[in-house]
N, C-alpha and C positions, 0 to 999 in steps of 0.2 A: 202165800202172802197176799198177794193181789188177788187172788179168789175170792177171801174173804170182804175183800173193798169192793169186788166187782158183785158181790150178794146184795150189797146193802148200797149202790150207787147206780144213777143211770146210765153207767158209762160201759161200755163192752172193753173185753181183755188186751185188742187189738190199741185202743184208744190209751188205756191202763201204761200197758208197757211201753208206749212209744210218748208219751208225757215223761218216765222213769226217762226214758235213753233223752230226749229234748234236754233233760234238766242236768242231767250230768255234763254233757256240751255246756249247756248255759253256765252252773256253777266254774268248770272247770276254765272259761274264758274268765267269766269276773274275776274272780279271787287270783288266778296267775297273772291277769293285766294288772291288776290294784300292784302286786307286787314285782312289777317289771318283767315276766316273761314276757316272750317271743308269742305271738299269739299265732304266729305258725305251730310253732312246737307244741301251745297249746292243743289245737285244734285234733294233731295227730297223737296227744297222752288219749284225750280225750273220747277220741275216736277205738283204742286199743282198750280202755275201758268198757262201751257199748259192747267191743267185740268180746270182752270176755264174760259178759251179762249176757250176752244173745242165746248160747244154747241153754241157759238156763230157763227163756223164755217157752210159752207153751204155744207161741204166737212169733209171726214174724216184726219186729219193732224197724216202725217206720224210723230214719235217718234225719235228722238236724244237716242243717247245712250252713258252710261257714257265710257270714255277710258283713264284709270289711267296708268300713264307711272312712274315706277320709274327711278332712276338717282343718280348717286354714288353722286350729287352736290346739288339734291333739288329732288325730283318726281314733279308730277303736273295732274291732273286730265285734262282732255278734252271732247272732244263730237263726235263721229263720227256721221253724219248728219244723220236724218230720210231719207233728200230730197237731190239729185243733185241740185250743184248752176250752172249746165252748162258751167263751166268756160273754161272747155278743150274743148270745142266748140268753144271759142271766138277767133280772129286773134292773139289775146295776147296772148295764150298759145302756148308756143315752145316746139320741143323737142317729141319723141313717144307718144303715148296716156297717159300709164299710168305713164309717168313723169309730165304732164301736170295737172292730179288728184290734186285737194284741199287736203291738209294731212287729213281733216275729210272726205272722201267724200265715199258715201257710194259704189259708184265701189271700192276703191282701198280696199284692199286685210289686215288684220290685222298684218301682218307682216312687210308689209313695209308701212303701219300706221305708226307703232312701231318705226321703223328704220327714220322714218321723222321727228317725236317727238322727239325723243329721240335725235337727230342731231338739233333743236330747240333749247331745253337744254341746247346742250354744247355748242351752239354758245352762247346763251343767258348769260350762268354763265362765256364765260371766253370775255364777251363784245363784239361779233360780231353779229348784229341783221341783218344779209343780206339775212334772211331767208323769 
């Protein structure tokens, strides 16, 4: 399945599968936070998931990791990526390198993770989604 993406994309098999395993973490927090899960219980479906995609991989898939932000308005758990999505490479990203970082992205730095999420947040709780 990914071979044929990895034929036709610049992306090697390593990068391929550990985006797959990122995005299951990330789906599986969103959609069970929206609906009131435990974003602990989340974290470990989620996690039993990758583990059962992984020998199917032909490649070892880099690990997501949980990043729980609180917030005087709500907290909210996230993911900082196992894998780079290469997005600060594309023509679309503006601005120095590490403004151009995905808030999950495992260059940027856990502080100003923090400080991205956290600014999410309050956009999020007082209705501005231009994040």
């Amino acid at each position: 399945m990914l071979s044929a993406v990895r034929a036709r994309a610049p992306f090697g098999l390593p990068g391929l599968w550990g985006a797959v395993a990122d995005e299951i973490t990330s789906i599986t927090l969103w959609v069970g936070q929206l609906v009131g899960r435990p974003p602990g219980q989340l974290w470990i479906h989620a996690g039993r998931l990758v583990n059962a995609l992984a020998p199917h991989a032909p490649v070892r898939m880099a690990r997501a990791r949980p990043f729980p932000v609180s917030h005087r308005l709500g907290g909210k758990w996230f993911r900082a990526r196992g894998t780079c999505c290469l997005y600060y490479r594309s023509q679309r990203a503006q601005g120095p390198t590490e403004q151009r970082y995905c808030n999950s992205c495992p260059l940027r730095d856990d502080d100003s993770r923090h400080q991205q999420w956290y600014a999410y947040l309050t956009d999020l709780a007082t209705g501005r989604h231009d994040r």
